[in-house]
ROMARVO-223874 format. One record per atom (N, C-alpha, C): x, y, z. Coordinates in steps of 0.001 Angstrom, whole numbers, plus 500000, padded with zeros to 6 digits. Each point is the difference from the previous one (the first is absolute). Layout:
<rs>
XYZ ...
</rs>
This chain:
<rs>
500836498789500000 499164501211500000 500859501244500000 501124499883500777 501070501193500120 500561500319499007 500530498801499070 500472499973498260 499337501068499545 498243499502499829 499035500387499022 499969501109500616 499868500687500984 499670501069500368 501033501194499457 501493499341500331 501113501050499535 500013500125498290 499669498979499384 499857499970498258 499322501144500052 498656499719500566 498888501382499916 500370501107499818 500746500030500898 500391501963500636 501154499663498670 500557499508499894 501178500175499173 499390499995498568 498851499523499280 499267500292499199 499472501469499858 499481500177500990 498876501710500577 501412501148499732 500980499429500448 501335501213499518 500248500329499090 500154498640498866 500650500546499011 498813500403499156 498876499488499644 499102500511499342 499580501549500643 500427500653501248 499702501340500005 501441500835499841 501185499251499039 501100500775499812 499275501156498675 500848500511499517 499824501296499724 501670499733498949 499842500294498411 501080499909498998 500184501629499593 500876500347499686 500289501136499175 500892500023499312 499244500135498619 500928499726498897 501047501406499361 501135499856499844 500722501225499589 500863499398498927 500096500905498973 500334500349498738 501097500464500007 501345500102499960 501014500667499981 501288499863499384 500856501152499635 501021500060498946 500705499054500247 500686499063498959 500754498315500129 501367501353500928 500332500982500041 501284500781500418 499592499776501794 498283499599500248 500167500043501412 499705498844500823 500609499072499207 499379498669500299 500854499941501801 501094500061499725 500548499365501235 499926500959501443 499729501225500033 499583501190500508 498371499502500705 498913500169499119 498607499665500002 500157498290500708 500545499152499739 499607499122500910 500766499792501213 500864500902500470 500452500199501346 498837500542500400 499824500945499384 498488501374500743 498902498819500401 499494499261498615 498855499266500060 500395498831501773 501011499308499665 500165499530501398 499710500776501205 500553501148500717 499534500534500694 498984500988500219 499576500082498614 497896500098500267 499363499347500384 500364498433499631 499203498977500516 499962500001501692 501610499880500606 500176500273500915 499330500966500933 499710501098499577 499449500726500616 498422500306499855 499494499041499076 498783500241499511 499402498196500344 499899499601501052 499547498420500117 498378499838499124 500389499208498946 498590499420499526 500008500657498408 501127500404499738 500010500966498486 501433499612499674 499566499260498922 501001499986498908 500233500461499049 501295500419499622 500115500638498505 500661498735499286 499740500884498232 500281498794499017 500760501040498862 500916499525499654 500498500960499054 499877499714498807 499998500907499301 500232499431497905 501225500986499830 501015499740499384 501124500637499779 500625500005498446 499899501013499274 500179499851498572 500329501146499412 500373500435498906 500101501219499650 498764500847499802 500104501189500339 498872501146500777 499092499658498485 500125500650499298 499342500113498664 498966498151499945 500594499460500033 498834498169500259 499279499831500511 500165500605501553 499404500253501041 498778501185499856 500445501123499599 498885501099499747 499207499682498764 499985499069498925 499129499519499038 499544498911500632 500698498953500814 498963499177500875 499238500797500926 500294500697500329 498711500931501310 498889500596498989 500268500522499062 499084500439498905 499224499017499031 500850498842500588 498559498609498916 499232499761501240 500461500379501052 498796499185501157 500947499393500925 500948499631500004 500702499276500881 500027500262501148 499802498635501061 499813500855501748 500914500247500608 500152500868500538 501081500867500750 499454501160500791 500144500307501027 500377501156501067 500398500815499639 501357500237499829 500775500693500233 500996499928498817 500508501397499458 501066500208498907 501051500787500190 501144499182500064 501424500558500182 500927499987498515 500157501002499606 500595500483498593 501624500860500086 500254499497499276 501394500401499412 500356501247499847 498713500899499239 499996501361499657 498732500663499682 499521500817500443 498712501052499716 499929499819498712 500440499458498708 499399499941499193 498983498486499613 500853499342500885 498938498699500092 499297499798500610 499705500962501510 499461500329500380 498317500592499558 500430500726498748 499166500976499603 498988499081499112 500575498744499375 499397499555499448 498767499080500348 500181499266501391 499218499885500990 498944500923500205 500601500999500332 499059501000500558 498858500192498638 500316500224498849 499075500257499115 499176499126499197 499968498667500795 499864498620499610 498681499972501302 500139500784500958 498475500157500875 500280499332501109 500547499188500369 500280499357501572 501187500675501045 500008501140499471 501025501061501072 498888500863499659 499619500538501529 499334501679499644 500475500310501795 501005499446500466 500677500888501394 501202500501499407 500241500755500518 501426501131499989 501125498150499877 501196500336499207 501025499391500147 500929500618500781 500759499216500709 500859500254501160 501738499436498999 500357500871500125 501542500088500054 500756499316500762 501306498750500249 500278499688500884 501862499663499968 500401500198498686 501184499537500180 500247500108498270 501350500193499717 500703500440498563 501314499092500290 500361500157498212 500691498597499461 500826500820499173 501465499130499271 500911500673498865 500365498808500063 500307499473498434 500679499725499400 501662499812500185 500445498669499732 501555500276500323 500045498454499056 501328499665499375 500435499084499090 500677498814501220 499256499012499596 500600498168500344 500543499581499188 501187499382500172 500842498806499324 500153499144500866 500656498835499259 500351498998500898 500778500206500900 500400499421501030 500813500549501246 501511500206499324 500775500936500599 501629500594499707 499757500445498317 498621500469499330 499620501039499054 501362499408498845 499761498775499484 501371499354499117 499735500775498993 499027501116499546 500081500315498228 500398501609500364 500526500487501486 500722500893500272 498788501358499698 499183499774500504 498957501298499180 500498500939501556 500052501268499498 500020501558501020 498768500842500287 499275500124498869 498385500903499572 499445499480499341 498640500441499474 499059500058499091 500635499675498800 501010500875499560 500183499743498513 500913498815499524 500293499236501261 500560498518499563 499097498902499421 498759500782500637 498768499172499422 500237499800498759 500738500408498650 499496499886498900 501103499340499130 500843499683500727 501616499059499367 499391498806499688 500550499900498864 499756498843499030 500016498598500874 499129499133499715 500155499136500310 499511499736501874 499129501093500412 499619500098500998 498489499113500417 499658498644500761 498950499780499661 499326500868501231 499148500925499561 499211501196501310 498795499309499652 499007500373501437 499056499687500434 498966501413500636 499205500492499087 499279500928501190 498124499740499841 499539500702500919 498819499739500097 499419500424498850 498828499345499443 499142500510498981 499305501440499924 499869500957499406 499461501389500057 499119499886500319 498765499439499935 498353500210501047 500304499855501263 500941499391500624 500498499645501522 500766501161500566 499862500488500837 500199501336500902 501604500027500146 500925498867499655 501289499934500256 500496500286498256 498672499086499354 500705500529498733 499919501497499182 499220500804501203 499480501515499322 500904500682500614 500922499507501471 501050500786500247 500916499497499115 500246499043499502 501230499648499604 499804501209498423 498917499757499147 499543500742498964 500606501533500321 499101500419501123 500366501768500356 501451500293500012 501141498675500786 501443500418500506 500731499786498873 499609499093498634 501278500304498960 499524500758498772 498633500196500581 499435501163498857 500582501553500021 499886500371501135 500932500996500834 501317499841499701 500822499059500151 501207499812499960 500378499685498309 499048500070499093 500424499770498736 500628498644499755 499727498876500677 500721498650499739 498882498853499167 500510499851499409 498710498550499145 500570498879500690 499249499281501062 500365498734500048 499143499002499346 500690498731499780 499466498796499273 500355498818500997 499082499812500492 499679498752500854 499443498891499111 500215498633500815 500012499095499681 498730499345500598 499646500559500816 498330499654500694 499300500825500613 498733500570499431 499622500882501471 498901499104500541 500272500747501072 499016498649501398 498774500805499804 499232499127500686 498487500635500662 500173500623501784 501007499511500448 499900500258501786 501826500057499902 500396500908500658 501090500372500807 501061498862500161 499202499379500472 500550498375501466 500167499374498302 499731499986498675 500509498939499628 500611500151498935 500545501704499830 500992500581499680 501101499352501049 500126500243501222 501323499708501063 499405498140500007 499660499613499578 499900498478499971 500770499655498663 500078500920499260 500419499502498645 501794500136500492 500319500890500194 501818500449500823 499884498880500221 499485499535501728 500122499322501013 500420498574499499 499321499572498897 500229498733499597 500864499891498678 500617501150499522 501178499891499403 499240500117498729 498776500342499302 499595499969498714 499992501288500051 500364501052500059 500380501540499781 501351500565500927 500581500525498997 501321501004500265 499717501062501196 498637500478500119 499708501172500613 498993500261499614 499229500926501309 498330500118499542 499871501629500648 499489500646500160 499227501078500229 498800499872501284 500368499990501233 499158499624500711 499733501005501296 498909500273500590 500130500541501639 501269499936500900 500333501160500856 501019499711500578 499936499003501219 498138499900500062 499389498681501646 500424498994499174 499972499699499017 500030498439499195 501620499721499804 500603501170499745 501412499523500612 500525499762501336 499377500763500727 500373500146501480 499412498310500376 498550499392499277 499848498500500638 500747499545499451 500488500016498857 500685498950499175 501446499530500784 500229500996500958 501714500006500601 500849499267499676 500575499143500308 501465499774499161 499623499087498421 499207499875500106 499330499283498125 500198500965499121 500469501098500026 500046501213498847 501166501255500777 500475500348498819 500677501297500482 498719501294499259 501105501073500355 499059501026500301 500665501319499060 499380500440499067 501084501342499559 498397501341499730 500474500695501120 498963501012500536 500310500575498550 499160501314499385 500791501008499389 498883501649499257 499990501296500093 499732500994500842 498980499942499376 499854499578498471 498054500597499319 499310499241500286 499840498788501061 499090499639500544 499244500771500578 500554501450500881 499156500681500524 498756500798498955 500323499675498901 499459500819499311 497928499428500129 500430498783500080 498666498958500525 500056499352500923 499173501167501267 500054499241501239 498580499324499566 499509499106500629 498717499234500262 499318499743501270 498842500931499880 499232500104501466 498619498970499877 500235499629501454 499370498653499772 498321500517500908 498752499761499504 498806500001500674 499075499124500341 499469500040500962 499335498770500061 498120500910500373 499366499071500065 498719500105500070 498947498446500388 498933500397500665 498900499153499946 499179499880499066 499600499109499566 498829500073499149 498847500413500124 499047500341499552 498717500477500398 498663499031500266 500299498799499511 499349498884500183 500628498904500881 500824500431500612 500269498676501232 499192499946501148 499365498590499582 499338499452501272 501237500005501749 500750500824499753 500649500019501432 500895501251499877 499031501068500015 500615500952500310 501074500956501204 499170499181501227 500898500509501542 501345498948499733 500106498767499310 501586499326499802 500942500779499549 499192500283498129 500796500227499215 500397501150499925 499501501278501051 500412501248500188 501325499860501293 499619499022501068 500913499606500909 501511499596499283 499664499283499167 500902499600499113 500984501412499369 499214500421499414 500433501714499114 500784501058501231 499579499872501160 500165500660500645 501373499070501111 500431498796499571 500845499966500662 501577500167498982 499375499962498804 500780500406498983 500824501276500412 498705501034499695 500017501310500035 500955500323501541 499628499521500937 500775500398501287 501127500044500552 500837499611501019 501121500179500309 500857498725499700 499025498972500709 500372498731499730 500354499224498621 498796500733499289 500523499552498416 500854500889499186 500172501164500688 501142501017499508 501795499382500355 500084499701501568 500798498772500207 500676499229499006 498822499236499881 500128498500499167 500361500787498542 499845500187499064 500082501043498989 501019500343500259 500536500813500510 501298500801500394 501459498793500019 499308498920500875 500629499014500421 500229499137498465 499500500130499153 499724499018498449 500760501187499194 500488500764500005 500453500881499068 499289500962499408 498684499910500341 498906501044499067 500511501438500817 499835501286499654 499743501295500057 498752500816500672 500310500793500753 498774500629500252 498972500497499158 498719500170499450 499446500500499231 499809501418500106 
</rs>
């Protein structure tokens, strides 16, 4: 009877848990599920669930219908596209900015210094695709800088630009300076100055149709706060 009784209650729990689904830039995967862990923590009976992909996939899945809470983006322009797609009508919140910096394989064997090594013969480069918020900075910083690069793949998400380095099928990629900072000793690192030219400010928002609004604002708001300013700070991202 004591069995059946504890199944019970242990039944009655989880069917009154509470999911919240969040959407967010593949640049904040490893960031967002530290956070998501200690939301849970501090939130008993609410779980979060992440989808992690490049911003632009994510904001045309929120715009076919796809369920989600909550939207964490790369840049106000993917942002925007959400928003005019009808399931954002709250203010977007600002929470943290990104740059660009060049990965090679570790001890940088093809000797690159800047940007404009990018374009030596025989270079296999890797950068994000132009609809993707990494590939519109990368677009803005050698458009500015007058450089044509010719890559050999552009990605859909960030993470598989530095997946392409990481596993030795690209010379060097064009990536976030958080995605180098996780990558740590799997890649070297060659910072260089017209990155500033495209910083990337990252926003997030609730949806206007989430069935769990007091979570998924809890959620936004631990982003937004000290604690997720911390964590952020602590991942390499920038103040917004």
């Amino acid at each position: 009877m004591g069995a059946v009784a504890l199944a019970g209650c242990g039944a009655a729990d989880k069917s009154s848990s509470e999911t919240v689904t969040v959407f967010a830039a593949a640049s904040l995967k490893g960031v967002f599920t530290d956070l998501g862990r200690q939301f849970e923590a501090d939130h008993p009976g609410v779980n979060v669930q992440f989808s992690f992909a490049g911003s632009s996939d994510l904001a045309a899945q929120i715009n076919q219908g796809a369920p989600a809470d909550v939207f964490a983006a790369a840049d106000p322009v993917t942002m925007e596209t959400a928003v005019k797609g009808g399931r954002i009508t709250e203010a977007t919140r600002n929470f943290a900015n990104n740059v660009l910096t060049i990965v090679t394989a570790p001890g940088n064997p093809k000797h690159l210094a800047g940007l404009g090594d990018l374009t030596q013969p025989g270079l296999q480069l890797v950068v994000c695709a132009a609809p993707v918020p990494c590939g519109r900075a990368t677009k803005k910083i050698t458009d500015a800088a007058g450089i044509a690069l010719k890559p050999v793949s552009e990605e859909a998400a960030v993470t598989d630009v530095l997946t392409k380095v990481t596993t030795g099928q690209a010379d060097a990629g064009l990536v976030y300076v958080t995605d180098a900072t996780s990558a740590g000793a799997k890649v070297s690192t060659v910072a260089f100055p017209e990155a500033a030219a495209a910083v990337n400010t990252y926003p997030i928002a609730v949806l206007r149709d989430t069935p769990h609004g007091a979570s998924a604002h809890a959620f936004e708001d631990l982003v937004t706060g000290p604690k997720g300013r911390a964590a952020l700070q602590g991942a390499g991202f920038g103040a917004p």
